[in-house]
N, C-alpha and C positions, 0 to 999 in steps of 0.2 A: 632683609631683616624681618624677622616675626614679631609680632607685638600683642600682649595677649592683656586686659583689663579683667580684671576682676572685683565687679562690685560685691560688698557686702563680707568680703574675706573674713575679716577680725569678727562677725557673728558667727559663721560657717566654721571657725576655728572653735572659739564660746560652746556652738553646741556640738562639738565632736566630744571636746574636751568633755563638757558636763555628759555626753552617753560613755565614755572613756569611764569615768568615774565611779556610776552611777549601776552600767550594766551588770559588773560583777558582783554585788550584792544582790540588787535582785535575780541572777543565775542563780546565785547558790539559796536566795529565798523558794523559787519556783522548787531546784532540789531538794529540797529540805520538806519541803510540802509535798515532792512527790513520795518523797521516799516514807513520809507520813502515811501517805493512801495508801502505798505496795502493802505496807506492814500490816496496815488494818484490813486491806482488800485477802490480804493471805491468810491473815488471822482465822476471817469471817468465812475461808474454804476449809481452813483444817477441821477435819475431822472429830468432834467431841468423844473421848472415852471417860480418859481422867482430867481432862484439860490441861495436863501437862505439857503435849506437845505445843499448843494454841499460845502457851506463857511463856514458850521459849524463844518467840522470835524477838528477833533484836534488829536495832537499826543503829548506824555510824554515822557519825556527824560528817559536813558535807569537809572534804578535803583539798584544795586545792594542788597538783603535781605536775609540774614543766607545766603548766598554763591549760591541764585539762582538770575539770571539776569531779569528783569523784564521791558518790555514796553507796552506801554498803546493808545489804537486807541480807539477812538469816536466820538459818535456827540452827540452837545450840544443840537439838537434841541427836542423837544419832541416827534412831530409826527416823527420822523425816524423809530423811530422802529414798529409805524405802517406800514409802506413805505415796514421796513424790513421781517417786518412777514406775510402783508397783515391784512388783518381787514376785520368785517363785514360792509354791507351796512345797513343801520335801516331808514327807511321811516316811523314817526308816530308810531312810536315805535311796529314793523313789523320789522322785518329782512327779505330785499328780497333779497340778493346776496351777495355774498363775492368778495372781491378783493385780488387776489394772489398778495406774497409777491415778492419784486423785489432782495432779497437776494444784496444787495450792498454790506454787509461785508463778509455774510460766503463764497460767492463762490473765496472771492479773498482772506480769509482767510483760505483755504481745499487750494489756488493754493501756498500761500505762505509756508504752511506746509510742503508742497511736499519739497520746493526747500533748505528749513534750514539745512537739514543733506547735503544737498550735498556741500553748503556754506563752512560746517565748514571745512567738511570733505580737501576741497580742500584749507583753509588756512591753516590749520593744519602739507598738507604736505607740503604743502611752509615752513614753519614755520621749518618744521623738517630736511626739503632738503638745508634751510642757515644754518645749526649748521656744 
C-alpha cells in the first residue's frame, strides 16, 4: 500500500484558488493595455496628410471566447491597408512603380508580441509572491 502525506494542502488549495480567481482579470488588464500601446504605437507610424487615416483607428474591448481572451486593433478607413502593404502606381493603365508599404501595424505588432510573455510572466509572479 502507498501512502502519500501532504502537508500544508488546505494553503496550497487557498492560493490556487486565489491565482484561479485573480488571474483572469489581470490577463484581460495586461490586454487591455496592450491593445492601448498597438493603437498608439500604430497611430504614431501612420503617415500624416490629413490626419484622417491616424483618427481611424480603433480598438475592442477585451472579449473573453471558449476560454481564450481576445482583442481587436484597426482601422476603419480603407485605403489603410494600401498605406499598410504598399500598392502599385497605374498611370493609364500601365503600371510604372510601386510604393512600399509603411507597415504601421505589423512592425508595432512583431514589437508588442515580444513583450506579452514577459507581461504575464511578471504579473504572474506577483500574483504568486501576495499568496
Amino acid at each position: 500500500m502507498y501512502e502519500m502525506k501532504l502537508k500544508n494542502f488546505d494553503r496550497f488549495q487557498e492560493q490556487m484558488e486565489f491565482l484561479t480567481r485573480n488571474f483572469p482579470h489581470e490577463v484581460e488588464s495586461i490586454l487591455d493595455d496592450t491593445g492601448k500601446s498597438l493603437l498608439k504605437m500604430s497611430q504614431q507610424r501612420t503617415p500624416v496628410e490629413t490626419n484622417h487615416i491616424k483618427k481611424s483607428w480603433r480598438k475592442s474591448e477585451v472579449v473573453r471566447e471558449n476560454g481564450v481572451f481576445k482583442i481587436r486593433v484597426w482601422n476603419e478607413e480603407h485605403v489603410a491597408m494600401h498605406l499598410e502593404l504598399g500598392h502599385k502606381i497605374v498611370k493609364n493603365g500601365i503600371v510604372v512603380g510601386r510604393v512600399r508599404g509603411v507597415h504601421m501595424f505589423a512592425v508595432p505588432k512583431r514589437k508588442i508580441n515580444k513583450q506579452i510573455p514577459r507581461r504575464l510572466r511578471k504579473i504572474f509572479n506577483r500574483l504568486a509572491d501576495g499568496i
